[in-house]
Every structure is written in structure tokens, then in C-alpha cells.
C-alpha positions in Angstrom: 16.2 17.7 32.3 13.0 17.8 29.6 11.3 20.8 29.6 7.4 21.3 28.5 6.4 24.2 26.0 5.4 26.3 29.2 8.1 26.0 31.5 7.5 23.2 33.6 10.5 20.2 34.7 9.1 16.7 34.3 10.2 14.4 37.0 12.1 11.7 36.4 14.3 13.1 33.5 18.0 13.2 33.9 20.3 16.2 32.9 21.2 15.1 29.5 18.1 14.5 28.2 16.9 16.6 25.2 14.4 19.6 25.8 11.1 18.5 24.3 8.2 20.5 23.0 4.6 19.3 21.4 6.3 20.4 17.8 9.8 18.3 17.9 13.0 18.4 19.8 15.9 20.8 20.7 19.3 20.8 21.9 20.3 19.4 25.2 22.4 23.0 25.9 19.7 25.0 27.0 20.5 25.3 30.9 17.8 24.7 33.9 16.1 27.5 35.1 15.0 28.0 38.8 11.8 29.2 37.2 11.1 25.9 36.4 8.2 24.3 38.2 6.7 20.6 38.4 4.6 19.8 35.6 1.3 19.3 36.0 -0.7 15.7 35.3 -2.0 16.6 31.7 1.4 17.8 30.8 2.8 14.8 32.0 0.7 13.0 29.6 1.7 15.0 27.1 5.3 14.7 27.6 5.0 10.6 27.9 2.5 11.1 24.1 5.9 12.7 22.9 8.1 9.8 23.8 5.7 7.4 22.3 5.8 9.2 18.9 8.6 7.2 18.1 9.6 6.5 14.2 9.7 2.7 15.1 6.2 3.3 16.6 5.0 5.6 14.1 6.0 2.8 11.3 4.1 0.4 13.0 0.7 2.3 13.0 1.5 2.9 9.4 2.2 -0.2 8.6 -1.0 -1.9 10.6 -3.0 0.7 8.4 -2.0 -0.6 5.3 -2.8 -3.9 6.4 -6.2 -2.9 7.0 -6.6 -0.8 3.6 -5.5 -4.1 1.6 -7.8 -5.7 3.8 -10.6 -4.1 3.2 -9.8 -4.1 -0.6 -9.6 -8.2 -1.4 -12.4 -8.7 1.9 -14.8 -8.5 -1.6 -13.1 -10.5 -3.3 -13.2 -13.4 -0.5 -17.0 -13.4 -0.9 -17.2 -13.1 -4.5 -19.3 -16.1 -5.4 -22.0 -14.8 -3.0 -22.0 -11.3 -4.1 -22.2 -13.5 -7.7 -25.2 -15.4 -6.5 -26.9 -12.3 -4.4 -26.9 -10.2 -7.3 -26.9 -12.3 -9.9 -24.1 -11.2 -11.5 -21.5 -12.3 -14.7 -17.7 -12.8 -14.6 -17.4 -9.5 -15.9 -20.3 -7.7 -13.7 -18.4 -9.3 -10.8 -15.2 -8.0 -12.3 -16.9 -4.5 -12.4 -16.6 -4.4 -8.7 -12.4 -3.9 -8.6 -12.5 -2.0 -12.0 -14.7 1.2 -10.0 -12.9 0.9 -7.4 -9.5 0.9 -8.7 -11.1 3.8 -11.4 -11.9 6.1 -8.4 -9.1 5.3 -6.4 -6.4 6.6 -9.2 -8.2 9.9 -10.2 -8.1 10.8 -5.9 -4.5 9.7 -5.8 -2.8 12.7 -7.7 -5.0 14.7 -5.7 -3.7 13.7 -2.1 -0.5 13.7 -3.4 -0.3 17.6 -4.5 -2.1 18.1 -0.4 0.3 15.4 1.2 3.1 17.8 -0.4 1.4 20.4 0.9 -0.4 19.8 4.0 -0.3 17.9 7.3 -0.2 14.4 6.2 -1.3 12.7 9.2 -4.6 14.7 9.6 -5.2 13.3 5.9 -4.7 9.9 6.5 -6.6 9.8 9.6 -9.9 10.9 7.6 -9.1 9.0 5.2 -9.2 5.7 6.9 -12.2 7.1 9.2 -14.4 7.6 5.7 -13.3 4.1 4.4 -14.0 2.3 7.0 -17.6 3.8 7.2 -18.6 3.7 3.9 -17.4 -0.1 4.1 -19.7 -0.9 7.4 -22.9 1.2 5.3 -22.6 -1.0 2.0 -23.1 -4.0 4.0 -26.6 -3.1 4.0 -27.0 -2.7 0.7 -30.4 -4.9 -0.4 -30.3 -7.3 -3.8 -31.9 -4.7 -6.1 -29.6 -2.1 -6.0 -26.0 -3.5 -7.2 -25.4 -0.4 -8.7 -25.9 1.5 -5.2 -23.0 -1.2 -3.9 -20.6 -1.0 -7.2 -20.5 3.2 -5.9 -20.3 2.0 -2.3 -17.1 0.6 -3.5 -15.7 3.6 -6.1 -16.6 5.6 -2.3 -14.0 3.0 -0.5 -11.6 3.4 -3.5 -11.1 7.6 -2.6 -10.7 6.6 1.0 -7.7 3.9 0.1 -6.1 6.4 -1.8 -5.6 8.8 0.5 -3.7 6.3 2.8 -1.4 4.6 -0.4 -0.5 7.7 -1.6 1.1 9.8 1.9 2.0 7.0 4.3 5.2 5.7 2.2 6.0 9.6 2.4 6.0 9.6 6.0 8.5 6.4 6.6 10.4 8.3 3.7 11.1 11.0 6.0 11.8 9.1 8.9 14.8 6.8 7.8 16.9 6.7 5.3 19.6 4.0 3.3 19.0 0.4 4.3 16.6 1.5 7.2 14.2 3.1 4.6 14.6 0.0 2.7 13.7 -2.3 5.5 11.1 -0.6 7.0 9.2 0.1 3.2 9.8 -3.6 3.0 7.9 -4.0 6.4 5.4 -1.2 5.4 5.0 -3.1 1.9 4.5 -6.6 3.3 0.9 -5.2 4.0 0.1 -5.7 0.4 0.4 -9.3 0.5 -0.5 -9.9 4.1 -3.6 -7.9 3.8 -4.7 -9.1 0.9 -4.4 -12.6 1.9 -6.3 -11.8 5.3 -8.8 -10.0 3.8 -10.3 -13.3 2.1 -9.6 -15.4 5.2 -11.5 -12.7 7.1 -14.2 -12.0 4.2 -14.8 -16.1 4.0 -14.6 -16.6 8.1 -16.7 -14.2 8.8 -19.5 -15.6 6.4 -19.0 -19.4 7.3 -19.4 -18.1 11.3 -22.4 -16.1 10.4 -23.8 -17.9 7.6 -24.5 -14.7 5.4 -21.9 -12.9 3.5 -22.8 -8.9 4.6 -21.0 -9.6 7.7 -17.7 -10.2 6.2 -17.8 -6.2 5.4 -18.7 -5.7 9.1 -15.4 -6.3 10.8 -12.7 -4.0 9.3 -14.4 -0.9 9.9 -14.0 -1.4 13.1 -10.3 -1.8 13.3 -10.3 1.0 10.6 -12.0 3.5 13.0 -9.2 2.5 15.8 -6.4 3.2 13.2 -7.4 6.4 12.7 -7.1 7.6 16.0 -3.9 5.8 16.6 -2.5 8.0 13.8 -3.4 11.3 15.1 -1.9 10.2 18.3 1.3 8.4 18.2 3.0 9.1 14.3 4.3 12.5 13.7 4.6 15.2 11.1 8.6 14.7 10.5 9.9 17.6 8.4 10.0 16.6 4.3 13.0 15.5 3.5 14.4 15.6 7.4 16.1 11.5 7.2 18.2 12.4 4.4 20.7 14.1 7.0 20.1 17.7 4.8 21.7 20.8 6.8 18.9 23.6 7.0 15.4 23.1 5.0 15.0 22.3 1.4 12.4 24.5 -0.4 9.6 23.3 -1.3 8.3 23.1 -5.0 7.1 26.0 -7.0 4.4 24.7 -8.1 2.3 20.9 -8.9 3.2 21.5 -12.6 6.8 21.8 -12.3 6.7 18.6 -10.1 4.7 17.1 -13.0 7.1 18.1 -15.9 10.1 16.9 -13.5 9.0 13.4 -12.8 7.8 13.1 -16.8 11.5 13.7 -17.6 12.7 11.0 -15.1 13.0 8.2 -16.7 13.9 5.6 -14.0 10.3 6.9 -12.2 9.2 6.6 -15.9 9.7 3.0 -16.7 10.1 2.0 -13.1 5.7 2.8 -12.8 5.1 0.8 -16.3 6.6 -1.7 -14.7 4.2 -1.5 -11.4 1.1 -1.4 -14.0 2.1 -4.5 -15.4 2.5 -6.3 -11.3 -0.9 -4.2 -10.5 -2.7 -5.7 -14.1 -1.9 -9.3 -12.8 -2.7 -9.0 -9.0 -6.0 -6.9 -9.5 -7.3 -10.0 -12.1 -5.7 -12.8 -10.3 -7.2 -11.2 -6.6 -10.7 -11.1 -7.7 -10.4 -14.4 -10.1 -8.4 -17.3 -9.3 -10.4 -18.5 -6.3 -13.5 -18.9 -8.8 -11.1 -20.4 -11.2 -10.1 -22.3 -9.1 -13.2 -23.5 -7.6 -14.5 -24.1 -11.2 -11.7 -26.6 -11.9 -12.7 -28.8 -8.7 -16.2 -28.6 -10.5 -14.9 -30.0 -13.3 -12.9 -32.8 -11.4 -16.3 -33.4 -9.5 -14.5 -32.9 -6.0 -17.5 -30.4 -4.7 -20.5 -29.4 -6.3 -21.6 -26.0 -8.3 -22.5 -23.0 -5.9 -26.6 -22.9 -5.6 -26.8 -22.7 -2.1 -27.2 -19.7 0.0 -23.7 -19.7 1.4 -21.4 -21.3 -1.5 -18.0 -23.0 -0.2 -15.4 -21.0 0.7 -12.5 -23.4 0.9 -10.6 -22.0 -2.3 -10.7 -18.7 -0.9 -9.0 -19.9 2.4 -6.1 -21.0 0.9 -5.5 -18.9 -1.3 -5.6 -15.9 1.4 -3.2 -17.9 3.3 -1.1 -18.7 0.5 -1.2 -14.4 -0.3 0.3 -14.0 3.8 2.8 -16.5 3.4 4.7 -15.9 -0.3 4.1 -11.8 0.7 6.1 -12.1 3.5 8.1 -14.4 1.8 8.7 -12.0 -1.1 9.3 -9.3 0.9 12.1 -10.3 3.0 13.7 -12.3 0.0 13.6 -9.0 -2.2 15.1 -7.1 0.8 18.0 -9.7 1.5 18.8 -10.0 -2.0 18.7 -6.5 -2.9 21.0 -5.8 0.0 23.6 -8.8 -1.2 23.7 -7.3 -5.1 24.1 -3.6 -3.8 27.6 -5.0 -3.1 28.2 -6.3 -6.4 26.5 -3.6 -8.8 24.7 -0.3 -8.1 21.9 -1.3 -10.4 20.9 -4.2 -7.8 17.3 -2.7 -7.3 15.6 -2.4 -10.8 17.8 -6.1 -11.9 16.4 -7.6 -9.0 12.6 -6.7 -9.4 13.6 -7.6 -13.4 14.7 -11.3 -12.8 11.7 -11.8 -10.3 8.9 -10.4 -12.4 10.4 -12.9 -15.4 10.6 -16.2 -13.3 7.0 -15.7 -11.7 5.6 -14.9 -15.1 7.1 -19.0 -15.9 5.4 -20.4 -13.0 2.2 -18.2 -13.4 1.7 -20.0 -16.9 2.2 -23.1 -15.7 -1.2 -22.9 -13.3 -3.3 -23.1 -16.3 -1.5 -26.1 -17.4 -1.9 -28.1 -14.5 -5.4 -27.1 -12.7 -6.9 -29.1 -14.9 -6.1 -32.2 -13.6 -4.6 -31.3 -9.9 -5.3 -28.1 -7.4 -3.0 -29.0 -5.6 -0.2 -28.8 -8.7 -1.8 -25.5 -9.4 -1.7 -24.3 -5.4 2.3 -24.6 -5.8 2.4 -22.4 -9.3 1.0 -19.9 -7.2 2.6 -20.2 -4.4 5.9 -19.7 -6.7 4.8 -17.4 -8.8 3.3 -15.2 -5.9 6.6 -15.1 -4.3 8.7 -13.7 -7.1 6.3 -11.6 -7.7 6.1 -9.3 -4.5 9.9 -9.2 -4.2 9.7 -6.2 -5.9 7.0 -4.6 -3.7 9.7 -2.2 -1.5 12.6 -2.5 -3.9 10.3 -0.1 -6.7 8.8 1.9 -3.2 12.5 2.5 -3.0 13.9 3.2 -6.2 11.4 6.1 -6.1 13.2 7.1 -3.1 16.6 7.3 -4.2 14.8 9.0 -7.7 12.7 11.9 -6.4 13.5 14.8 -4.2 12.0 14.5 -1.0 9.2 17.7 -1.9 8.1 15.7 -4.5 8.2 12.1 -3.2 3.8 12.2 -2.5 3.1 13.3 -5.7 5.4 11.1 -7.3 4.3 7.8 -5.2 0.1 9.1 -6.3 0.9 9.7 -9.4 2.7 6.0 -9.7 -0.8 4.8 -8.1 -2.1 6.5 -10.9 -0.4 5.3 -13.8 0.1 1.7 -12.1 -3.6 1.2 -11.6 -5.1 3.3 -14.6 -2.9 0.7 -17.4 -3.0 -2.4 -14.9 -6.2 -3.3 -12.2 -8.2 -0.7 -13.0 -9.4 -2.4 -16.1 -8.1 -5.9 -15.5 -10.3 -7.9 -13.7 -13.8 -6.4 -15.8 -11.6 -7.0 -18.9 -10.2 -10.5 -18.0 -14.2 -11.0 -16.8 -15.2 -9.7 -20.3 -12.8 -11.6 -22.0 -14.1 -15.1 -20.4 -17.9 -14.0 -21.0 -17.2 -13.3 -24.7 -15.8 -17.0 -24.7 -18.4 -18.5 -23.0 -20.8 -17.3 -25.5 -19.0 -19.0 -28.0 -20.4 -22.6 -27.4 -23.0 -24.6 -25.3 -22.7 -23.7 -21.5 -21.2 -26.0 -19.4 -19.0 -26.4 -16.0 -16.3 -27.1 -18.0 -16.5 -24.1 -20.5 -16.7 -21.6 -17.7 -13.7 -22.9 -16.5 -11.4 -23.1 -19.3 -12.9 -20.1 -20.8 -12.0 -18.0 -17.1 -8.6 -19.9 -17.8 -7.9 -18.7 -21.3 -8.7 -15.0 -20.1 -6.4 -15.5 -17.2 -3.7 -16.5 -19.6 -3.4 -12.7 -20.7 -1.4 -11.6 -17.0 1.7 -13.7 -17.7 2.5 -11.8 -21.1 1.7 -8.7 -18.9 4.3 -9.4 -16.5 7.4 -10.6 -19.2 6.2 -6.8 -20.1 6.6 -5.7 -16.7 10.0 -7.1 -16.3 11.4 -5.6 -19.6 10.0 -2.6 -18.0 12.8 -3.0 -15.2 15.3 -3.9 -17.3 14.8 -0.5 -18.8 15.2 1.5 -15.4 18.2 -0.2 -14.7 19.8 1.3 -17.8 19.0 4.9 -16.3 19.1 4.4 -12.7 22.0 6.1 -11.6 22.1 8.6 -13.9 18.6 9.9 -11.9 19.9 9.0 -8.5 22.5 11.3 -9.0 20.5 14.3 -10.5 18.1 13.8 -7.3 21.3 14.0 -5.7 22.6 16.9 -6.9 19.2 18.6 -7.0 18.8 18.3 -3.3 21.4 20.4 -2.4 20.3 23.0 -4.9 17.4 23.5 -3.0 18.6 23.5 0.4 17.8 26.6 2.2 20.4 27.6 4.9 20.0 26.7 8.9 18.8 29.2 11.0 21.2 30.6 13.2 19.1 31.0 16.1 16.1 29.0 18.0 13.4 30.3 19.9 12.2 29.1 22.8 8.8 30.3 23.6 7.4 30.8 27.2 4.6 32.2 29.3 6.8 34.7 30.0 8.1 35.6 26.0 10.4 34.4 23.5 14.1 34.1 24.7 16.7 33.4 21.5 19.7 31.5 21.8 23.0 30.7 19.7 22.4 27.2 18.0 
């Protein structure tokens, strides 16, 4: 039998099935009642809406969404010559257009994370990708004399983004737990890569099929828009902390502060976020860069021509948003299959494996600079590598923070990682790598080939970055169990005790009975 909130039996449903209402699920013991009456064609529809909110379902949506946000994000960065040529713009002017973005995307993310603690998370993320995508669709239209009216346009898109990387992990947090939590964060994290990589190949497609570069930031918020309502339909509000199998309802937290003060003494959440500012420092100068370095160093080899025209080639930005798809799923099914394998051989599998990678692609990320010189093609397969190791540790540090933090705490401690990941690594990045190459250029007469090895010796900076990073993971594995167990412990500190009673609300009044 399944039972609506207002009394009514929905056809089709055998004896055993649970007793649903619009806010969750209760126990199959309740008996039938001959008051019981057919339901009615809206709450039929409600009742299938229920059995749709699945969290297989719900992680999907999520997951699709954070496509889209990462999307959105690099879409720029596939057109990036144009913007360069529309608005007459330097390396580091170009630069400037990740740095705002990134800049007003940290300062919102400790802000949704004290209201994703808080509040209902899904009605945040739904407005969140609805004021993205619009802003996005609006700063197409932006005309070539006001660059600074489309550098905001983009610090506007960065608040959007933050709401959505700051409360979805929470969500998938709270719906699975152990290896499930780690498989479907891996899924949920594949967005980074895959998104990325099809934001250029959708930024560059949509240009070459409409020969003007606006309309790459005209498809997106489309898709955005359709996300959003998919969210406040299908994925629920599960209760905080509700996968982790926790008898009764664990309190919520005083107060933002003494989440604050809590996660500063932590130090796996500590060292484990230095760590993601080093991965974020690389990707936010190597996702706005490369493709011009790139496309520089066939300049220099003479294989295509300098970008004058209206509508400069977008090969380099092709493949390199197709090589971003592949090694990110790549990455994150290697990182999940191999932190699986060392679980059995050492509890400190998750921070050694996110270590080990972040050390072999900084190897193979030096060796790009070596070799584009005289073949792209040498210098397609350093990245390809050095891509690869790099996003294995994409869901394995989503998941550290996981075992780390409390469930109350988990959104503010995944914003304020935002935070601190993109404040020390791509907030400043890409305008500093662009300043950095500027500066060099200055230095002697201009020329193809100073521009690119001057864009090349900036770039040169992110592999030092990322040895930093993985000493950063060497230094949560030290600590690692120490704060799994305190979060542990803590957990069942703050659990309140189960009710001892449900009640059942009807048209006719409450009715209470023995759980």
C-alpha cells in the first residue's frame, strides 16, 4: 500500500510498500484504513515525483550541473584569442578575466556554506544556476568599449558558480556513504574535467558555426536554466548527516565560528586544502593559457599564421578541450580504482595516492615546455599525462573531507576549501602568469617567438606549484587518521536521541503511533 499525505491509496502499490509523504518516507507497519480513498490525478503525480527523487537520480542532476558550471567557466577561455583581438587586450588583461572571477567566486563561497548548513540547499542551488546562466547569456552583448562592463559580467557568473561548488558535494554527502560516497563524488567530480574540456569545444564550435565569438556564451544558459528546474524537482533535501547510518539526529552547530575554529584545528582539512590551491594554481593558469601557448609555438614553427583575422583559428582549443574530457575521466576512475586497491593495504591510501599523482604530473608538466618548441604533438602527450595524474585526486580530497568533518559542518568546510584553494591558487594565477610573461616580453624586441617563450617561461612557475602541492599530501597523510577518528567520535557526541513516536498527519488530525 503507499499512502499520500491526505489519506488517499494509490493504485497499483502492493502491501509492503513503504508509506510515502511529500517530506520523506515511513515505516511499512502502519495498517490500511477503509477510510482510504483513490487518489486523485495531481496526487498521483505527486506520488510518481516522489519515486523519481531517487539518490541515483538526484546524483545525476547534480552531477550534469556541475558539468554545466565548469562549462560555463573554461567556455571563455575557448574563445580567448577573440576576446584578445575584440578588446584589444594583453596576456595579463586577458588573464584578468579568470582572476575576477575566481576573486568573487571565493568571497561568496564561505557565504553559501554557513546557508547550505543552514538552509534548504536545493532552493539555493537552483537560483544559483538560474542567475549564472543569465548573467552569462546578458554579457554576450557586451560591445568592444566596455571590457570592464564584461570583466564584472564575469565576477557576476563567479557568485553564481559558487553557490553550486560549495552545497552540491553536501548533498551526495548525505546521500551515500563508504565506497558509494567515494564513487559517486568521483562521478560528481569528473565534471571538472569533462566540463572544462567541453566548455572550449563548445566555446570554439559555436564560433566557427557562427563565425563571431558572442555566441559561444549563448548556449549554456540555456541548458543552465533547464538544470535549475530539474533540481527543484527530482533531488531532495536528505537530512545532514542521514548516509552515515546515525540513530536519531545529530545537532546541529552552535554557531559559524565554532565551525570555523574546529576546521582551523584540523589539520588533515588543513593541509589537505593547501594542497587543492596548489592543483587549482596550475589548472586556473594552464585553462586560460596553454591553448595560446600553444598556438604561439605553431607560429613559431610556421605551421599557421598569427591571429589578425576576425575569427582567429580555433584548432588548439579543440584539442585541448578534448584532451581535458578524456584524461578527467581518465583521472577520475584511475584515482577511484586505485584508492580502493591501497585501502586494502594502508588506511592512509587517500592523501598517498593524491601525493604520488600530484608528483609524477608535476614531471610530465615540465617536460611540455621542453618539447613544444619543436613538436605539438610531443607537447599534446605531456599534457595528456600530466592532466591525468593530475585529476586523480579530484574525489579522493572531496572525500578525505568527508571522512574529516562532521556532517553539520561538511558545506562550510567544502566553501571554505573553495576559499582557500582558489584565494592562494587561480584566483591570482592566470593574471599573474599573464603578468609574469608581459613583464618578459618587455624585456627585448617583440617578436612571434618572444611571446611564446616568454608565455612559456611564466608557465614554468605551475610545476614547482604542484611538487608543493604534493608535499602538501604527504603532510595529511601523517594526520589522517588521527582526524578521521575525532570526526568519528564527535559524531556520536552530538547525536540527539530518536524520537519515540511518528505522526501521521491527516485531514482528519494527527494520529501517533509506536515506532
Amino acid at each position: 500500500m503507499c499512502v499520500e499525505s491526505d489519506g488517499c491509496e494509490i493504485e497499483g502499490c502492493s502491501s509492503s510498500d513503504e508509506v510515502r509523504t511529500l517530506s520523506g518516507s515511513m515505516s511499512p507497519s502502519l495498517k490500511p484504513s477503509p477510510d482510504l480513498h483513490p487518489c486523485k490525478p495531481g496526487q498521483k503525480f505527486r506520488a510518481a515525483l516522489l519515486k523519481c527523487r531517487s539518490p541515483a537520480a538526484a546524483a545525476g542532476i547534480l552531477s550534469f550541473g556541475n558539468v554545466l558550471n565548469y562549462m560555463d567557466r573554461y567556455t571563455v577561455a575557448g574563445v580567448l584569442l577573440d576576446i584578445q583581438r575584440h578588446y584589444e587586450v594583453t596576456d595579463s588583461g586577458a588573464g584578468l578575466l579568470q582572476t575576477v572571477f575566481i576573486c568573487s567566486f571565493m568571497v561568496a563561497a564561505p557565504i553559501f556554506g554557513y546557508l547550505g548548513d543552514r538552509f534548504n540547499r536545493k532552493v539555493i542551488l537552483s537560483c544559483g544556476i538560474f542567475f549564472w546562466s543569465v548573467v552569462t547569456l546578458l554579457s554576450s552583448f557586451i560591445c568592444k568599449e566596455h571590457y570592464w562592463l564584461f570583466v564584472l559580467s564575469r565576477g557576476l557568473v563567479g557568485i553564481g558558480e559558487s553557490s553550486y561548488s560549495s552545497i552540491s558535494p553536501t548533498i551526495i554527502g548525505d546521500l551515500y556513504t563508504n565506497n558509494s560516497r567515494t564513487m559517486m563524488l568521483s562521478v560528481f567530480y569528473l565534471a571538472i574535467p569533462l566540463g572544462s574540456g567541453l566548455g572550449y569545444i563548445l566555446g570554439s564550435g559555436a564560433k566557427d558555426a557562427a563565425e563571431d565569438w558572442h555566441f559561444a556564451l549563448r548556449v549554456s544558459p540555456f541548458l543552465g536554466i533547464t538544470v535549475s528546474a530539474l533540481i527543484l524537482v527530482f533531488v531532495p533535501e536528505p537530512k545532514r548527516g542521514s548516509a552515515d547510518h546515525m540513530e536519531g539526529r545529530i545537532k546541529a552547530s552552535p554557531s559559524w565560528i565554532s565551525d570555523m575554529k574546529a576546521l582551523a584545528k584540523n589539520r588533515s582539512y588543513v593541509f589537505s586544502s593547501l594542497a587543492s590551491a596548489a592543483v587549482s594554481f596550475a589548472t586556473g593558469a594552464f585553462g586560460m593559457l596553454i591553448p595560446i601557448y600553444l598556438f604561439r609555438a605553431q607560429v613559431v614553427q610556421k605551421e599557421v599564421e598569427a591571429c589578425t583575422k576576425k575569427v582567429c583559428s580555433s584548432k588548439d582549443s579543440l584539442i585541448f578541450g578534448a584532451i581535458t574530457c578524456v584524461t578527467g575521466l581518465l583521472g577520475v576512475v584511475i584515482g577511484a580504482a586505485t584508492t580502493r586497491f591501497c585501502r586494502r593495504k594502508t588506511e592512509r591510501a587517500d592523501p598517498l595516492v593524491c601525493a604520488v599523482s600530484m608528483l609524477g604530473s608535476a614531471i610530465f608538466i615540465c617536460l611540455i615546455f621542453v618539447v613544444a618548441k619543436n613538436s605539438i604533438v610531443g607537447a599534446y602527450v605531456c599534457i595528456f599525462i600530466g592532466e591525468t595524474l593530475l585529476f586523480l585526486n579530484w574525489a579522493i580530497t572531496a572525500d578525505i573531507l568527508m571522512f574529516v568533518v562532521i556532517p553539520t559542518r561538511r558545506a562550510t568546510a567544502v566553501a571554505f576549501q573553495s576559499f582557500t584553494s582558489h584565494l592562494l591558487g587561480d584566483a591570482g594565477s592566470p593574471y599573474l602568469i599573464g603578468r609574469i610573461s608581459d613583464e618578459i616580453q618587455k624585456s627585448y624586441a617583440s617578436s612571434e617567438l618572444w611571446k611564446f617563450l616568454s608565455l612559456g617561461y611564466a608557465l614554468m612557475l605551475c610545476p614547482f606549484i604542484i611538487v608543493l602541492g604534493g608535499m602538501f599530501f604527504l603532510a595529511t597523510a601523517l594526520f589522517f587518521l588521527d582526524d578521521r577518528e575525532k570526526a568519528e567520535q564527535l559524531k556520536k557526541l552530538m547525536q540527539e536521541p530518536p524520537p519515540s513516536s511518528v505522526k501521521v498527519i491527516s485531514k482528519r488530525g494527527p494520529i501517533c503511533t509506536d515506532v
